[in-house]
N, C-alpha and C positions, 0 to 999 in steps of 0.2 A: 704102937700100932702104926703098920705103913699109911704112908700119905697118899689120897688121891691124886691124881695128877692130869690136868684138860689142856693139851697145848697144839694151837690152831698153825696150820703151814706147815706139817711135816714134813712133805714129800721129797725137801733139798733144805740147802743152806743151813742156818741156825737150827729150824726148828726141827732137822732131819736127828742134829750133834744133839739136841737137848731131848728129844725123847730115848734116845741112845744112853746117853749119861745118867738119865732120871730111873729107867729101867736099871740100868745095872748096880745101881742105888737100892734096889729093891723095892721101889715106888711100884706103883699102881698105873700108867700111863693110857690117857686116852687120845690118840695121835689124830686131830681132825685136820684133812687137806683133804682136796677135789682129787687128785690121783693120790694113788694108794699102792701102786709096786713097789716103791724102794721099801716103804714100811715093811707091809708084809711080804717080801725078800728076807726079814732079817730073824722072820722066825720066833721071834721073843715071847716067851708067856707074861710079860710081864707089859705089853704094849698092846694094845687094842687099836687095832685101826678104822676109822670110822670117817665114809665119806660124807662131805661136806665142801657145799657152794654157799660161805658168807658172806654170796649177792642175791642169795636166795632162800627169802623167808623162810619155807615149808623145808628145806634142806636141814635151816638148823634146826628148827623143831623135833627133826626125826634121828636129828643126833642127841640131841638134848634127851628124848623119851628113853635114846638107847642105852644114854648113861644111868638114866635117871631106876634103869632096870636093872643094873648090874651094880649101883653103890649109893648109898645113902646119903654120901657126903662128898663136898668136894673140897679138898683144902688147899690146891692152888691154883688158878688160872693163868696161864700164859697167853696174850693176842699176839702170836709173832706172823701172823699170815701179813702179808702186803700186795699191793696192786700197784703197780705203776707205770704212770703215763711219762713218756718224753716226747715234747712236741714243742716247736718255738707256738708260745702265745696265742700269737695270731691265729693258728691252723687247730686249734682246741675245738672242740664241739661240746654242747652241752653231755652227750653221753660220757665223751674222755671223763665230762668231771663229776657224772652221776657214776660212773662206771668206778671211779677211783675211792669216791664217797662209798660207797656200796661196800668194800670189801675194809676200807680203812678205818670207817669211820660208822656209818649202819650197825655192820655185820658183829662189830666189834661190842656195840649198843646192843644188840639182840640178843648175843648170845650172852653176853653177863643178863640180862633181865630175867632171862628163861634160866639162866642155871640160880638162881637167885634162892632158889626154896633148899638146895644144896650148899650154898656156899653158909659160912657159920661164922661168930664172934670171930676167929683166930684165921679166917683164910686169906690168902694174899693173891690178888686179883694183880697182873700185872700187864700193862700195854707197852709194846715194844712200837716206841718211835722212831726218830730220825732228829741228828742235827738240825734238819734243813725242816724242821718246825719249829725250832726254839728261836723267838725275836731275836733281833740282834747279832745272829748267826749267819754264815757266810753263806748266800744262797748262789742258785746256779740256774743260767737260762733252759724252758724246757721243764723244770720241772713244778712250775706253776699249781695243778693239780694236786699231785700226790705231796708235794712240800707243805702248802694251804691243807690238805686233809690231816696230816701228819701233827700238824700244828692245834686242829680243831680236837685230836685224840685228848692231846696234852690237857686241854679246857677240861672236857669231858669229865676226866680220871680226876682233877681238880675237886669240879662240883660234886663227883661219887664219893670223892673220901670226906666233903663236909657230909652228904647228905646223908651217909651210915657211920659217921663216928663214934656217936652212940653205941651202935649196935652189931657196928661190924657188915662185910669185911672191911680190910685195907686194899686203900688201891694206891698203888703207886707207878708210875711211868722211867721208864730208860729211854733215851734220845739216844740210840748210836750214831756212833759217826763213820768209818769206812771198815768196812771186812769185807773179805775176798768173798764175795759171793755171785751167783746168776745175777742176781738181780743190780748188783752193783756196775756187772761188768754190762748189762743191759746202760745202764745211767750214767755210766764214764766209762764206756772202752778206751783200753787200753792203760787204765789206771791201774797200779799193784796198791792195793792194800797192806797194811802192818800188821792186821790183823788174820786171821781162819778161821773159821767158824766155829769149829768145834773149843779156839781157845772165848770167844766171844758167849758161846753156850754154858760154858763152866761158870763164866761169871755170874748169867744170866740166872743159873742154876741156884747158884750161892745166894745171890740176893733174894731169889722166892723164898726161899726155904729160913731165912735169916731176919729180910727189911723191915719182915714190921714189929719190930722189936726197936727201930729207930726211926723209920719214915711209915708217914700217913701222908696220900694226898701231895707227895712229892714229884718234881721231873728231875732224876739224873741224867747228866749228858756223861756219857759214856764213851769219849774219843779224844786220841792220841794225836792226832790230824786232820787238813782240811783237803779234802771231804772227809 
């Protein structure tokens, strides 16, 4: 039986390459980002796109109903959406880090609760982190905010995989570390990455479909370099 598939931040980057890969897999894909052209640009019967602001409650909920109308079950959840602030310290506002909290760390919260009555023993819930959450790792000025929320995911996916051991699902975390993306080139211009997205997607791909057959409640750090 094909696999459900709910993966947040389509619209570019990773999570544009992993609903791309999961579809042609023959997965079931429900691609949720706030813009929705590249998606459906690509045509796929196999990809559903579905807008979504995961800085805003009522948003997921009416993604959540929409899935919740087309399939019974969900068996993997990707959080690859991301929000990030760069800004030296000083010039942060409280919004910069409600704002960042909001999409990273909230939205992330909300939408695993709501899809909760779909998710089952065997599905694997995954949050797509960052190095620059994990202690002890190389951080960088500026990104204060989204590094701390990044960080507070990791907790989270922690307490979720004691709190449904029992009963399922698995949640487990990836920390990347650099790939060529927007949003990277946003937080270190003029940095080249060793990575692409869409090689960074395959992996990411592999380990839903795979992890929890080894990890419950784990962080892998997923990088070749610093950043």
């Amino acid at each position: 039986m094909s696999k459900n598939v709910v993966i947040t931040g389509t619209s570019r980057g990773i999570g544009f390459e992993l609903a791309q890969l999961f579809a042609s897999g023959g997965y079931k894909v429900f691609a949720l980002s706030r813009k929705q052209n590249s998606i459906q640009q690509l045509d796929n019967s196999n990809i559903t796109a579905i807008s979504c602001d995961l800085a805003d409650e009522s948003s997921i909920i009416e993604s959540v109903e929409q899935i919740e109308k087309t399939v019974d079950q969900v068996d993997i959840l990707i959080h690859n959406a991301g929000m990030l602030v760069n800004k030296p310290f000083a010039e942060l506002s409280k919004s910069d880090f409600v704002n960042c909290y909001e999409v990273n760390v909230f939205g992330v919260a909300l939408l695993t609760q709501k899809l909760l009555t779909l998710l089952h023993d065997a599905s694997h819930v995954v949050a797509i982190s960052s190095m620059g959450g994990i202690q002890g790792s190389a951080k960088f000025p500026g990104l204060a905010a989204y590094s701390s929320a990044k960080g507070a995911v990791i907790t989270l996916f922690e307490l979720l995989a004691e709190e449904y051991k029992e009963s399922g699902p698995s949640f487990n975390t990836l920390a990347l570390g650099a790939v060529q993306t927007e949003m990277l080139a946003e937080a270190f211009p003029g940095y080249e990455a060793p990575l692409q997205p869409k090689e960074m997607a395959q992996y990411i791909m592999d380990f839903a479909l795979t992890g929890t057959k080894f990890y419950n409640g784990k962080t892998l750090e997923v990088s070749s370099s610093t950043p």
